[in-house]
C-alpha positions as CSV (number, residue, x, y, z in Angstrom):
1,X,-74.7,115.1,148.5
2,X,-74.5,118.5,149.6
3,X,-73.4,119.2,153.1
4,X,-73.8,122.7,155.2
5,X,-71.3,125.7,154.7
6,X,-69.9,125.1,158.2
7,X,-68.7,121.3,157.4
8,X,-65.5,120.6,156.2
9,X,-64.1,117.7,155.0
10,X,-62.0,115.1,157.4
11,X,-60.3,111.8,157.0
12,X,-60.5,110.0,160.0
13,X,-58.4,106.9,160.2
14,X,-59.0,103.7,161.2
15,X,-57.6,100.4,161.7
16,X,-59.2,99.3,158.4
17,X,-58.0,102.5,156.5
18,X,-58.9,106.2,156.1
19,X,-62.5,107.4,155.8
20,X,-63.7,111.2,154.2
21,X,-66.1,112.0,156.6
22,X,-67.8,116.3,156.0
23,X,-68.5,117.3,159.4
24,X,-68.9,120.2,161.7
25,X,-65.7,119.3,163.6
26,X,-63.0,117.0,164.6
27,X,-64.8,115.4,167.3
28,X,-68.2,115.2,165.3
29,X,-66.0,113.0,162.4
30,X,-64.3,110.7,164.7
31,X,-68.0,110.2,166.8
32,X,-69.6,109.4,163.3
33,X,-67.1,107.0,162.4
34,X,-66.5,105.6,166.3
35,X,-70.6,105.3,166.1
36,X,-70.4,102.8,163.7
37,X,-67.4,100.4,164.1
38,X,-67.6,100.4,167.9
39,X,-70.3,99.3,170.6
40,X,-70.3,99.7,174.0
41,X,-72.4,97.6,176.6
42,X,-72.7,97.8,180.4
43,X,-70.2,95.0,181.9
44,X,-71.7,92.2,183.9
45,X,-70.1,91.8,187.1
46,X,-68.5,88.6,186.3
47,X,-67.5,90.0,182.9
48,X,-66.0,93.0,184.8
49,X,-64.4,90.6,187.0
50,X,-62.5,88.5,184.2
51,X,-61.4,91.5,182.1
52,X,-59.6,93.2,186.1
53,X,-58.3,90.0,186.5
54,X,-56.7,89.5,182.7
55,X,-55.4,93.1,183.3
56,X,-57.7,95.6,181.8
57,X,-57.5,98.6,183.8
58,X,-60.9,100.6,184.4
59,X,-60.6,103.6,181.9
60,X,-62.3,107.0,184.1
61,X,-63.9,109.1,181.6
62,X,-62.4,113.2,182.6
63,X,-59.5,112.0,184.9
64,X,-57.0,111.4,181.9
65,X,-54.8,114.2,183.6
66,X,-54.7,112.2,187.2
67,X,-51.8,110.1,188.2
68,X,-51.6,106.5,188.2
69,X,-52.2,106.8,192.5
70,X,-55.0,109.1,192.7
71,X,-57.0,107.5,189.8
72,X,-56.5,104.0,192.1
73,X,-57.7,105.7,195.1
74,X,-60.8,107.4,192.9
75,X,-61.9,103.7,191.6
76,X,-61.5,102.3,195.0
77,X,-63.7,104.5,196.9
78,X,-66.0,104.3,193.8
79,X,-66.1,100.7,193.8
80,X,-69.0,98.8,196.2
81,X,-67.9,97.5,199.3
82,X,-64.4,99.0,198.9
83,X,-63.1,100.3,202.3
């Protein structure tokens, strides 16, 4: 299997163990693995529900630098119904 002159060869780890993955970048070798071993479905409310409730905290996708306070006010105003 020959792969483009701009991949180079990664080993992304895993739970299970290490993978070589050639890829294009970082990112592209993690997504390629991450693609495959993980899914991702929209939450029903009353799933959503159970999972706040057992302590899962709602994960913003772009406000990793935010604190703690202004990422609860963000999901609050975000959320339906919230005042």
């Amino acid at each position: 299997m020959t792969a483009p002159n701009n991949h180079r060869l990664y080993k992304v780890n895993t739970p299970k163990g290490p993978r070589l993955v050639q890829a294009p970048s970082k990112h592209r070798a993690i997504s390629h693995v991450a693609q495959i071993i993980i899914t991702a479905e929209v939450a029903a409310p009353h799933e959503a529900h159970a999972m706040a409730k057992d302590g899962i905290e709602i994960e913003i996708v772009g406000q990793e630098g935010l604190t703690d306070e202004t990422r609860s006010t963000l999901q609050q105003q975000q959320l339906p119904g919230a005042a």
